[in-house]
C-alpha positions as CSV (number, residue, x, y, z in Angstrom):
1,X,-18.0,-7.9,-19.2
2,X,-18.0,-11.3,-17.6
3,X,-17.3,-14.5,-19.4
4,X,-17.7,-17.8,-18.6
5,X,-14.7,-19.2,-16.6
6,X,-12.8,-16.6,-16.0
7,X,-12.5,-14.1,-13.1
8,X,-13.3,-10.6,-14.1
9,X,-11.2,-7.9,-13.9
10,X,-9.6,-6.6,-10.3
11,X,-10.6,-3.5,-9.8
12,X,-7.6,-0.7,-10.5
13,X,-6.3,0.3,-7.2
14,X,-6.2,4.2,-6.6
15,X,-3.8,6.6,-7.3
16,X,-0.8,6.7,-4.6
17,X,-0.3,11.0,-3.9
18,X,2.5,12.3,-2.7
19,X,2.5,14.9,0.0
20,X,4.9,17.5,1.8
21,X,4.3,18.7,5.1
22,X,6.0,19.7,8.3
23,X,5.4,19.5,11.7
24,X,6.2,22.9,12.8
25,X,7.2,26.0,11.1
26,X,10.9,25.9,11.0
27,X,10.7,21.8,11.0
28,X,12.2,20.3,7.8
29,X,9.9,19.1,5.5
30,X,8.6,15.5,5.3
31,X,7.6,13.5,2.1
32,X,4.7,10.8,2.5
33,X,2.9,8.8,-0.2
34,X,-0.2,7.8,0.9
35,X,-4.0,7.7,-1.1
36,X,-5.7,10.4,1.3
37,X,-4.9,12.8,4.3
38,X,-7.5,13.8,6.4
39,X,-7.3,17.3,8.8
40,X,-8.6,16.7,12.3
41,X,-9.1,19.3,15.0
42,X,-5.9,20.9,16.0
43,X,-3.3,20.4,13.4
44,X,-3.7,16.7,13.1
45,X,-3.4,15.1,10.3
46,X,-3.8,11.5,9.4
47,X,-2.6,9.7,5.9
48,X,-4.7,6.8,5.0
49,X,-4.4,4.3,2.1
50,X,-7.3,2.5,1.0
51,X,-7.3,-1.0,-0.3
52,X,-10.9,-2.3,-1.3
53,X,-12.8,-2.4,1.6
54,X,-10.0,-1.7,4.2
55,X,-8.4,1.4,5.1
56,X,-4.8,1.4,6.7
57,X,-3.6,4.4,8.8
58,X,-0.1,5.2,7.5
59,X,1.1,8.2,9.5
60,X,-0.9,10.6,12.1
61,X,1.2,13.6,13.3
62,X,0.2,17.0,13.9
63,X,1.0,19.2,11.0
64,X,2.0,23.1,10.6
65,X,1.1,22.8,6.7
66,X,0.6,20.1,3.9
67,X,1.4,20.6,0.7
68,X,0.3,18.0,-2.2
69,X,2.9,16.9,-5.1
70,X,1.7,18.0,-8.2
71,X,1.0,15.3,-10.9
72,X,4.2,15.4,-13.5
73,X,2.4,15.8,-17.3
């Protein structure tokens, strides 16, 4: 609802995930928050955060597995 005057409301930004992965099978796990991860060909992965309109790359590695944080209730 608009009124007169004032802005309306921003929309809410998305929800930051948190993610697990490493980068080869005996690698120590990594921790990354990011909005999205995307799986390319050959075990690259890319984490991406979305703001509006623009999309920022925040890591691309090559991953041995990903693992998202589930949501604490």
């Amino acid at each position: 609802m608009t009124f007169h005057g004032k802005d309306p409301e921003p929309d809410q930004p998305e929800k930051v995930r948190t993610f697990h992965f490493k980068e080869s099978k005996h690698a120590d796990e990594r921790t990354i928050q990011a909005n999205d991860v995307y799986f390319y060909h050959g075990r690259r992965v890319g984490f991406w955060n979305n703001d509006g309109d623009d999309r920022t790359l925040v890591l691309a590695t090559e991953a041995y597995e990903v693992r998202e944080e589930p949501e604490a209730t």
